[in-house]
N, C-alpha and C positions, 0 to 999 in steps of 0.2 A: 522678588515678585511673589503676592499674596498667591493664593490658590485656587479665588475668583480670579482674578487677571488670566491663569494657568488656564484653567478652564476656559476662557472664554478663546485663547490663543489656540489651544488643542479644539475646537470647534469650527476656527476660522481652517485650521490646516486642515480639517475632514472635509469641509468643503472645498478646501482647493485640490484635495488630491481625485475628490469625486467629480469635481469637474475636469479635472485630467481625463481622470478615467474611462469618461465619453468618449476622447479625442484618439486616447490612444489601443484602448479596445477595440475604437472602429478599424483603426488603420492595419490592423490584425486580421480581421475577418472579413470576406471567409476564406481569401485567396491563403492564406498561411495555416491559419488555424478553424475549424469549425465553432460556432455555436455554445454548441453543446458540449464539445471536446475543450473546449476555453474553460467554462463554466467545470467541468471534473477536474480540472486541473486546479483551478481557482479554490475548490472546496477542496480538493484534496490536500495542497501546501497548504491553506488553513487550520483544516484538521491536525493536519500531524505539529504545527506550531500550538493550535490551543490545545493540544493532548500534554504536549512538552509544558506548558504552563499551570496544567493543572496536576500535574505529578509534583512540581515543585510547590505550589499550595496547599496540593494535600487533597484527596478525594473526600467527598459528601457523599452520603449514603442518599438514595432518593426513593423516597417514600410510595408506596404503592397506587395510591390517591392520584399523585401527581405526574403519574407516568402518561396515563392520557395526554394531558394539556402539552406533556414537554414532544409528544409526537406530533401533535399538533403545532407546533414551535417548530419544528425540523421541517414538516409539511410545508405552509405558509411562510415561515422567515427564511426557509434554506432553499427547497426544493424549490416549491412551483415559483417561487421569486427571483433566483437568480437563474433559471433555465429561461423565463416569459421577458425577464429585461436584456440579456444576452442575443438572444431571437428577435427581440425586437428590435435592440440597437443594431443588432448588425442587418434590418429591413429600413429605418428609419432614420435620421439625421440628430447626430450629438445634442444639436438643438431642442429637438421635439421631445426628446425622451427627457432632457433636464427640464421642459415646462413641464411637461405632465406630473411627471415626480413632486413638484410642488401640492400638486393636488393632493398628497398625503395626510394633511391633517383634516382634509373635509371626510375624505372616506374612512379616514378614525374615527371622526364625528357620528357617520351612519352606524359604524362596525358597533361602536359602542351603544347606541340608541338602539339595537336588533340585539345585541348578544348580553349588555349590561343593562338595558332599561334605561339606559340614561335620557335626563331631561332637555328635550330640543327647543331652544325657543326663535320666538320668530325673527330676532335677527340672522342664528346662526341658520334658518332653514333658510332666506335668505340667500347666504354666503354659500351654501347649499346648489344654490340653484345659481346663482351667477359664474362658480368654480364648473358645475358638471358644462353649463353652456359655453364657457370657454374651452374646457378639454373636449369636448365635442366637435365644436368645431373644429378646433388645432387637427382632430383626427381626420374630419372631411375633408381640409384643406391639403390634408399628403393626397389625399385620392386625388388629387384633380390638380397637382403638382408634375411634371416634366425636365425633361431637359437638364440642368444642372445640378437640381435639387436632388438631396438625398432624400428625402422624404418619403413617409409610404405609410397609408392609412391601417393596413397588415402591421406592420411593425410600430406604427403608435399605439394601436389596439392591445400590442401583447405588451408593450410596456405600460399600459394603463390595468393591465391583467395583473401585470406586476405589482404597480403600487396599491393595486386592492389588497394584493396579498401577503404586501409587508405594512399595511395599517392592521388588518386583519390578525396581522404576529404582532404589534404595538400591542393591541389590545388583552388577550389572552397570554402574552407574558405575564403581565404587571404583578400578576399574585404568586407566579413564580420565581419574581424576584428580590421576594419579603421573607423567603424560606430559604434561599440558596443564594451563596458568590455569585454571579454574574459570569464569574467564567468558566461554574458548570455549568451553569443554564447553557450558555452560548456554546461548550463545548459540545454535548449532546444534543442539540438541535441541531448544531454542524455535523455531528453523527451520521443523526436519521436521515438532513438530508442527503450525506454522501451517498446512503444506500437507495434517493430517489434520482437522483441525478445518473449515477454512472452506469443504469443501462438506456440512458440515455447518448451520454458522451465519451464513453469509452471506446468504442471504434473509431469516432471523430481522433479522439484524442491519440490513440495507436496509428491510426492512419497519417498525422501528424510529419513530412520530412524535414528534420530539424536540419536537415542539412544546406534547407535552402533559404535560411534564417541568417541574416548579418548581423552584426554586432551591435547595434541601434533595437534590431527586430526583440533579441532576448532581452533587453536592458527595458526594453516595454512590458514585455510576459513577464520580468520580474515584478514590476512596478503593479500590474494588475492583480497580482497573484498574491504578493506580500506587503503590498503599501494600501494598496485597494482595498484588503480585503480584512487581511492581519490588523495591519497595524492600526487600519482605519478605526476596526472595531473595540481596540484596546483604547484609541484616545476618547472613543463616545461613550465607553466605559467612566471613564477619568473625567469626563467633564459632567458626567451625568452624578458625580460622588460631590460633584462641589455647586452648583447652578440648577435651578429650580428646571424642572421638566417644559416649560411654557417658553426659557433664556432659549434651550436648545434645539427646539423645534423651527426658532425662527431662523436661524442659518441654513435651512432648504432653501431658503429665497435668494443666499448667493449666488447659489449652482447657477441659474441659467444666466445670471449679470460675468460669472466667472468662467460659464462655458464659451460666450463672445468673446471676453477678452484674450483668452488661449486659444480662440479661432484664429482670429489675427496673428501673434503671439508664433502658431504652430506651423501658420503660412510663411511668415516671413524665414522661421528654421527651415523650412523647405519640407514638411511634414506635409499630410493629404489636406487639400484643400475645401472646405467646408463654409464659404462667406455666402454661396449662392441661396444657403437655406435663413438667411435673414432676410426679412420683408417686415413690410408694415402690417400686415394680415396677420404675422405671426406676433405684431407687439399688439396686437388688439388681443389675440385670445391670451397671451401670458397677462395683460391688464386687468381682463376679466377673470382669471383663476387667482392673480395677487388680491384681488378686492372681494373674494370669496373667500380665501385663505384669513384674509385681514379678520372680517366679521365674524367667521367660525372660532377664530384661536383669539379674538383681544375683546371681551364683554363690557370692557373700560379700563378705567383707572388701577383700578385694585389690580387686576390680573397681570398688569405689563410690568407692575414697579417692583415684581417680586424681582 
């Protein structure tokens, strides 16, 4: 198998572990594990794996200049990212948080046209505005949800906080990844953010009785901690060495096709039940953030065939 094929395989698995990942970090919180106390644990078994990977690559010195940005990096892609999708998911239903997350390449689109000057043209302002009127809605639509639905306009909110603020880390990486491995950069921005998360979730996390934890319950927290998190970020490493930036982006659009089918999928294993949060309402706004998404990321021909 060539090393596009590799790539495209290692893409397809990120997305299916991340649409696990919905299912099975909800079924976690809050009654076993906190939030917050999820999320320190999450960066912390990371941490200490990509510390282990970069001792055997070899340390990089990093340059004075670039210490700013890479705190920035730890800020945006570590901290305020995985505490605001955490908190959110566990307010809001697998579902909503895999539509909104789609909206990551429009709010690249803005990040980059405020922080890089970049050129907006009117199809992608557009896509622009047909994406934010979808996630908008999708958020008003948890407020005014009940009854079986997981849903909660609070917790779509923070996970659209989130995906601001891992476009916001797309962005202001990119020139730190033209000077350093990949997995310094990622290690030191898992750093910084370990030290913004854990006086956050370290009570959470202490507070934790694992003793009330079955065999299924830990084989989850492994799966969120080290397949989630680790290794997810090793294979978007690997696929990003071989497939244009434009191939990998579009596999955010499996999440929410790949979070339904593991709803079903996680009901019939006898897992927490989650069918109640699909409706028609909610395939209108994920139609209108796909056709937002569509216009911002494909300008035509040239851009798709790379």
């Amino acid at each position: 198998m060539n090393s596009k094929k590799l790539g495209h395989l290692a893409l397809f698995s990120v997305g299916a572990i991340y649409a696990a990942n919905y299912l099975v970090a909800k079924g976690l919180m809050p009654d076993l594990i906190g939030p917050s106390g999820f999320i320190f644990a999450r960066v912390t078994g990371a941490l200490i794996l990509f510390i282990f990977l970069l001792l055997i690559s070899g340390f990089e010195r990093i340059k004075k200049e670039h210490i700013p940005r890479l705190i920035l990096c730890g800020v945006f892609g570590v901290g305020v990212n995985q505490l605001m999708f955490f908190n959110g998911l566990n307010l809001t239903s697998p579902l909503n948080a895999a539509l909104i997350i789609t909206a990551i390449p429009i709010i690249v689109l803005i990040a980059s046209a405020i922080l890089l000057k970049s050129k907006v043209t009117g199809r992608k302002t557009l896509g622009v505005v047909l994406g934010a009127v979808g996630a908008v809605f999708l958020v008003l639509l948890g407020q005014g949800q009940g009854g079986l639905s997981n849903s909660s306009w609070v917790g779509d909110l923070f996970v659209l906080i989130n995906a601001t603020s891992y476009a916001v880390y797309l962005v202001i990486v990119k020139p730190l990844m033209e000077h350093y491995k990949p997995i310094t950069v990622i290690t030191w921005a898992f750093l910084v953010g370990w030290c913004i998360v854990t006086p956050f979730g370290l009570n959470q996390f202490l507070a934790v009785e694992w003793s009330d934890f079955t065999a299924r319950d830990f084989y989850a927290f492994f799966f969120v901690v080290v397949m989630a998190t680790f290794l997810a970020y090793l294979l978007n490493i690997f696929a990003l060495k071989h497939l244009a930036p434009s191939t990998v982006s579009v596999y955010i659009y499996l999440q929410p096709l790949l979070v339904i089918a593991f709803t079903f999928l996680f009901f019939y294993l006898g897992f927490n039940d989650f069918r109640a949060d699909l409706n028609w309402q909610k395939g209108v706004c994920a139609l209108l953030i796909f056709l937002g998404v569509y216009l911002v990321s494909f300008e035509g021909t040239k851009s798709i065939s790379k």
